[in-house]
Every structure is written in C-alpha cells, then in structure tokens.
C-alpha positions in Angstrom: 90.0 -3.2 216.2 93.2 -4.9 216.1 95.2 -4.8 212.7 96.0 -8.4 211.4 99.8 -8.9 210.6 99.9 -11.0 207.0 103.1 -12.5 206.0 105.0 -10.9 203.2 104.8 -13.2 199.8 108.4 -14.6 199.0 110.0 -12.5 196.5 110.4 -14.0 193.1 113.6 -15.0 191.6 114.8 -12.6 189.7 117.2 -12.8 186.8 120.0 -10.5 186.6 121.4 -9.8 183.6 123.2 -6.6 184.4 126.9 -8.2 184.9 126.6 -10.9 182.2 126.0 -8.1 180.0 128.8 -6.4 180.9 130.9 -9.6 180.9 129.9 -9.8 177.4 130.4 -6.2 176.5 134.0 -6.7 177.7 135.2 -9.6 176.0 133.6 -8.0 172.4 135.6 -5.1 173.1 138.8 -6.7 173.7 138.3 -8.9 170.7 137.7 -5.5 168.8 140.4 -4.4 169.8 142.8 -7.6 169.6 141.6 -7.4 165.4 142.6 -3.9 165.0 146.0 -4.7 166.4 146.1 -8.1 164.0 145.5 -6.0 161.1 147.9 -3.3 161.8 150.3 -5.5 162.4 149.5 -8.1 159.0 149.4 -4.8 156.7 153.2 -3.5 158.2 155.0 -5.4 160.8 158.4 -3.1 161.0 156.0 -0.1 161.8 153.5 -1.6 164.0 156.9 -2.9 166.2 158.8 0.6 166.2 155.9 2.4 167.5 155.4 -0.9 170.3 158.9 0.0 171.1 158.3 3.8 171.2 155.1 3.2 173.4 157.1 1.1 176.1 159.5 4.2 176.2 156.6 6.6 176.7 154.7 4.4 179.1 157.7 3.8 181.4 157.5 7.8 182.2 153.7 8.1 182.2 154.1 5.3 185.1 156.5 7.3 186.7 154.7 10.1 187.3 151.1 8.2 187.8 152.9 6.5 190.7 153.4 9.7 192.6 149.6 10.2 192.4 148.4 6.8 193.1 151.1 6.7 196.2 149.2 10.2 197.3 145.9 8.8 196.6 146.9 5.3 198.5 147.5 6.7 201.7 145.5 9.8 202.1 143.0 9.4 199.5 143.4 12.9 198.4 144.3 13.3 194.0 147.2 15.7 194.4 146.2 17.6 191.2 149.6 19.3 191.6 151.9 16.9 190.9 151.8 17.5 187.1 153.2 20.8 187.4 155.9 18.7 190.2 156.7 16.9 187.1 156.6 20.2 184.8 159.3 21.7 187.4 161.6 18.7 187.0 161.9 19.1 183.4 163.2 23.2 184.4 165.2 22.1 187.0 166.8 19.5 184.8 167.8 21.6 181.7 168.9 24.1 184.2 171.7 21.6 186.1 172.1 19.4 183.3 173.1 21.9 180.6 173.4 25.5 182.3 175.3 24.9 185.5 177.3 21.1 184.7 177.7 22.4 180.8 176.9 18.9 179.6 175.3 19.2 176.4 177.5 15.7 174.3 177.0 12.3 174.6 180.1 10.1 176.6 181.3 9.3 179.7 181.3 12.8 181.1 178.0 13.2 179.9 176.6 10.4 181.5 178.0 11.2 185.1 176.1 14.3 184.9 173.6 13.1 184.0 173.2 10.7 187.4 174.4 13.6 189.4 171.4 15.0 187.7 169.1 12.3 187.9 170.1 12.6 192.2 169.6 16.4 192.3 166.2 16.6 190.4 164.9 13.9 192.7 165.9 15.6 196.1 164.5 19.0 194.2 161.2 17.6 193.4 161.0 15.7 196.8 162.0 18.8 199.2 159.3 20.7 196.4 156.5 17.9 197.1 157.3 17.4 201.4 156.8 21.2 201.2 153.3 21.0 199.8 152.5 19.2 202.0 153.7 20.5 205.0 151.8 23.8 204.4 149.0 23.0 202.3 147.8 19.8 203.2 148.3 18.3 206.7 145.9 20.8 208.5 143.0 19.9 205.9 143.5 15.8 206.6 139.9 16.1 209.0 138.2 18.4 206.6 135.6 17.8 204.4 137.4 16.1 200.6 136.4 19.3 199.6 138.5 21.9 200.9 142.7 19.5 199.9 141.0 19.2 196.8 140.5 23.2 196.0 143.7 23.6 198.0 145.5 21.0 195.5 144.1 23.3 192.2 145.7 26.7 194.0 148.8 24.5 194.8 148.9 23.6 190.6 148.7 27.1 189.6 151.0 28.2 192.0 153.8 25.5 190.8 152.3 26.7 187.0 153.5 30.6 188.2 156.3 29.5 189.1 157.2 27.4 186.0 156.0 30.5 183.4 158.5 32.8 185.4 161.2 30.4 185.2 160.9 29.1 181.8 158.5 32.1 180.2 155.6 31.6 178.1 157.4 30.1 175.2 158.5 26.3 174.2 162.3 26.2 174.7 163.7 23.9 172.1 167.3 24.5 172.3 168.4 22.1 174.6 171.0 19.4 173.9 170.8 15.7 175.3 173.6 13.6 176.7 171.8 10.6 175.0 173.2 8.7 172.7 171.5 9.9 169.3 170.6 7.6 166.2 168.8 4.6 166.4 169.8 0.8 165.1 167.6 -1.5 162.9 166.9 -4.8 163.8 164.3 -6.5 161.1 163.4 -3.5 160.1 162.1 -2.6 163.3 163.9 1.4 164.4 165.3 1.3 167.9 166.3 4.3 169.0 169.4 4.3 171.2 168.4 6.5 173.9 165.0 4.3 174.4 167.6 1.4 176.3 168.7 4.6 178.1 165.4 5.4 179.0 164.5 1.7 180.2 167.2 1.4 181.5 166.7 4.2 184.2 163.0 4.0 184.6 163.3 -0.2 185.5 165.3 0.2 188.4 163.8 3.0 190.0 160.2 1.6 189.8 162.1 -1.8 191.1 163.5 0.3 193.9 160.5 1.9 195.2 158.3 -1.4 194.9 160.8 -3.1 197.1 160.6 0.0 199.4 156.6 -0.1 199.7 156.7 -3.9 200.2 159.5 -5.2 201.8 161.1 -2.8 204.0 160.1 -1.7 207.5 158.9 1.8 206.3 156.7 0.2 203.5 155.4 -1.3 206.1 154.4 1.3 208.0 153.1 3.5 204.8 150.8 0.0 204.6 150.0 0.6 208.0 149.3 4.3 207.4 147.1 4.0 204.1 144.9 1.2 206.3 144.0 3.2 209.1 145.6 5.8 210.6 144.9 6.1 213.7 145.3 2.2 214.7 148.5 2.9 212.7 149.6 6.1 215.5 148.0 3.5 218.3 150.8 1.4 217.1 153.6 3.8 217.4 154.1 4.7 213.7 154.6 8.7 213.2 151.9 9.2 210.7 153.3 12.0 209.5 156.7 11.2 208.5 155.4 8.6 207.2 153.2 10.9 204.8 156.3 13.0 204.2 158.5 10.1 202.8 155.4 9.1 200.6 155.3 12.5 199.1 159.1 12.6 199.0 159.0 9.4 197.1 156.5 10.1 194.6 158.1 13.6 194.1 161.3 11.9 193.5 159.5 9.9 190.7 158.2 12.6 189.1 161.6 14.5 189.5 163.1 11.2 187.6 160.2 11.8 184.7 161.2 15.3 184.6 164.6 14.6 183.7 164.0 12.2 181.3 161.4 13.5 179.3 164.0 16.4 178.7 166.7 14.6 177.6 164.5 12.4 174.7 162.2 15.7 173.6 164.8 18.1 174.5 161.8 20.8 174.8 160.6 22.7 178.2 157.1 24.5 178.6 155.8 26.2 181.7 152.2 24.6 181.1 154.1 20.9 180.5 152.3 19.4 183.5 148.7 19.9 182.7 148.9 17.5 179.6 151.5 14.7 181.1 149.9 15.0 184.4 146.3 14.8 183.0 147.9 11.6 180.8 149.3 10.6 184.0 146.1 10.3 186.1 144.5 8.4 183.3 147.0 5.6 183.9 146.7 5.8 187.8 142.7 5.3 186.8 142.8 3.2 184.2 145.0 0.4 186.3 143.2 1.2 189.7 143.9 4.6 191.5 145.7 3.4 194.6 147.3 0.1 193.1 151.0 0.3 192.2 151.2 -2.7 189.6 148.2 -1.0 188.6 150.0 2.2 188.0 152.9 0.8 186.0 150.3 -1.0 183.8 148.4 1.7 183.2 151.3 4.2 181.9 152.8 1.3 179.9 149.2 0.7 178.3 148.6 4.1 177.6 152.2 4.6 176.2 151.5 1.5 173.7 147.7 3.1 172.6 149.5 6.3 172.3 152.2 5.1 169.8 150.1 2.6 168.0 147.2 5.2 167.7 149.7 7.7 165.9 152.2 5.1 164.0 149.6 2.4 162.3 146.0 4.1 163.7 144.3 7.2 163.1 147.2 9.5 163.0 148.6 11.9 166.3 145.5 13.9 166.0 143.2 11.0 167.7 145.8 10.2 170.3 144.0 11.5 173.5 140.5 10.7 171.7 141.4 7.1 171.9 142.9 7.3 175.2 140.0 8.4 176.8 137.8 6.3 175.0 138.9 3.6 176.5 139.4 5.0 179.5 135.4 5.6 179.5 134.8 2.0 178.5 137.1 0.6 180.8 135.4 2.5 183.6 132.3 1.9 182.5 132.7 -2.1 182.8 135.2 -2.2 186.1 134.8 1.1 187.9 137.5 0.0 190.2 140.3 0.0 187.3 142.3 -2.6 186.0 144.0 -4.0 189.4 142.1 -2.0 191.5 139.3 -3.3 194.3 136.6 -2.1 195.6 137.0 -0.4 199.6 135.0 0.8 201.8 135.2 4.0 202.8 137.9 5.2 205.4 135.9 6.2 209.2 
C-alpha cells in the first residue's frame, strides 16, 4: 500500500514581539537613566560637573587598557585575562624609573622630561613583557580547542601577579611622589584638577596614534587582514605572526602608558592592582563591543563617567561596581553584541 504524500498547511503568521519588547525596554531605560542624571545635576550643578570631569580622567585610562584586550580579542579571539596584571606591572615599573632610578619626585621641567622618558620606557617594558607572552604561551595553542589559551591566559595572570607581589610585596605602597602639577583651579564652581589636562593630554594622542596605526597604515592593514582570516591573510604574503607580535606589543604599550599614569594621579602601587582595573577594563571592551576599538574608547569613558557620577551625586563609592555591572547586565541583555559591536560568524 503506497503512503499518500499531503502537502504541509502554510504556517500562520506569527507575531513577534520579542525585539519590540526589547526596543521598548531600551529606550525606558535610557530615559531612567537620562532623569537620574537631570536630577543630579538640578539639585548641584558644580558637583555633578567635577565628578563629569573626574570620570573623563578615569575613563581615558580604563580605555587604555580595554584596548589592549579588545586588540587581543580582535585578531585572535582569545580574552588575554593577563593583561590586567600587564597593566599592574606598569604601575611597578613606573614608580621604579620614575622616582627610584631618574630621582624625579617635583613638578617642572625636569620632571616632565622624565616623565616622557618614562612614559617611552614603560611602554617598550610592557610591550617586550606582552610579545613574550605570547611567544611562549600562546602561539602553539592558536589550533587548539578555546579552551586550553584560555586556562593558559589564567596561569599567565598569576604568574605576572607572583611577580608583581615579589616586586612590590603584599602591602599598598603609598609613598610615591608625582611630577604632576598638584592643586586644581575653579571654574564656576566646577574643581579641575590640574594633573586631569595632564592626563588628557597624554592619553588623546596615544589612542589617536594607534587608531591611525590600525586604519591607515600598511601594517593596520595587514592586522585587518590577519583578524579576517588568517590563512587567506599568509596566502597573501603577510607574516601572521609578526603581525600578532606588534598587536600584542601595541596593546602592551597601552597598558604600559595606563600604568604610568595611574601612578602618577593615585600615587599608590599594589601587587594585586590588575585584577580590579583589568576586570573594570574588560567591562568597557564588553560593554562597547569586544573587538571594536571606537567601541573600546566609549566603553572606558562611559564607565569612567558612571564611576564618578555613581560616587559624587549617586549612591556613594560603595555602589560603584554594583552600578557598573548593572548596566553592564542590562546592556547585554538588550544588545549582546555591545554598544558598537556586530554580530560574526564564527572563524573556520
């Protein structure tokens, strides 16, 4: 008996209401959140302002070092988990040349030199520290399951955290002196601290500097190239792995940068430093799109401005990484992919 093939009824239309919700969802909590900042700012203006400014200051060195994992992340998709501690070393190695070896501990002229031969040093230290890592670590593990450079990123952290205990010993060492201008200036009422222009100042042209490396010049190009596919990228005659190397030595050098100047405003060095920045980090690489570098940048400077404005006209310092990640979760919830970042397939 033969069986009798029936056409399948057309499926009904159905109404999705999935992604208007969430569209919805969105915009109520940005208007939640546009309120709270109205109201902070209506009840005192000079204090909502300061901590604006002191959030920009923060943020610009939260993007620093989220750069370095987004650049990782970019091109060989792996979340170099070490690259806090990177960042914890650069503070060390700062106070160390900065004050201990160059014996510049006043603001001036003098000061200021060695402080850019400073600012070169640290970045080369943190660069050779980072090509290093990956050298040994991480190149043979690029076939192997996302497993195995993962685990091997964690040992890498603890190793760099070793290394930072024995250097700088299990206590907070307060004691060193910034080449900063001190004091601060009032405009309106609004505090502006002198170092922050200092800060800005440094942070703006190095993120200018390695944008226009990534986009305009040849080896940007090839790191492009790389982060796309690598092997059409070797087909075409680019040396994957130095390319690899200079991205590592790049975002090393970033974090060196962060490590100096985090020292110089807080003037305070910890061995386990790098687990909180670096965590604060990663939450800005996420929240603007892990693999994005605008979206880097615009994480650390958002997360710099909820910082401050949390702990000058919110709920107090106590709340600070409650908030943070409270949006973080929300944010994720709504856009997986991050602020800037899109959706790709994955790598074959």
């Amino acid at each position: 008996m033969g069986q009798t093939m029936t056409a399948p009824a057309p499926a009904k239309a159905q109404v999705r209401l999935g992604p208007l919700f969430q569209r919805i969802a969105g915009y109520l909590i940005l208007a939640g959140l546009a309120v709270w900042l109205l109201v902070n700012f209506l009840k005192s203006p000079s204090q909502f302002f300061t901590a604006l400014l002191e959030g920009l200051q923060n943020g610009t060195l939260y993007a620093l070092i989220a750069l370095g994992y987004t650049l990782v992340y970019g091109i060989i998709e792996l979340i170099n988990f070490a690259h806090g501690d990177l960042f914890m070393l650069g503070t060390l190695a700062s106070a160390f040349v900065l004050t201990t070896t160059l014996h510049q501990t006043t603001p001036g002229f003098t000061g200021w030199v060695g402080l850019l031969v400073t600012l070169v040093i640290v970045m080369a230290f943190c660069a050779t520290i980072n090509v290093t890592i990956e050298f040994l670590a991480y190149r043979r593990l690029r076939r192997a399951p996302k497993l195995a450079p993962l685990i091997t990123a964690v040992g890498m952290s603890f190793i760099l955290l070793f290394i930072g205990l024995t250097w700088n010993g299990s206590q907070p060492l307060a004691n060193w002196k910034s080449v900063l201008p001190q004091g601060a200036m009032f405009l309106g009422g609004v505090r502006i601290e002198y170092k922050a222009f200092f800060v800005i100042g440094i942070t703006g042209p190095l993120l200018l500097l390695m944008t226009w490396i990534v986009t305009k010049t040849r080896t940007g190009k090839a790191m492009r190239a790389v982060a796309q596919d690598q092997d059409a990228a070797r087909l075409m005659g680019v040396n994957v792995n130095r390319i690899i190397s200079f991205t590592f030595a790049l975002g090393g050098g970033l974090a060196g940068a962060a490590g100096l100047l985090y020292e110089q405003v807080i003037g305070t060095t910890v061995y386990n430093l790098g687990f909180q920045l670096g965590l604060i980090a990663f939450t800005a690489a996420v929240l603007g799109g892990i693999g994005s570098l605008t979206g880097a940048v615009l994480g650390g400077v958002l997360i710099g401005l909820i910082k401050a404005l949390n702990e000058g006209v919110g709920l107090g310092q106590n709340w600070g990484e409650t908030v943070v990640f409270t949006i973080l979760i929300l944010v994720m919830v709504f856009r997986p992919t991050g602020l800037l970042g899109s959706s790709l397939g994955e790598k074959v």
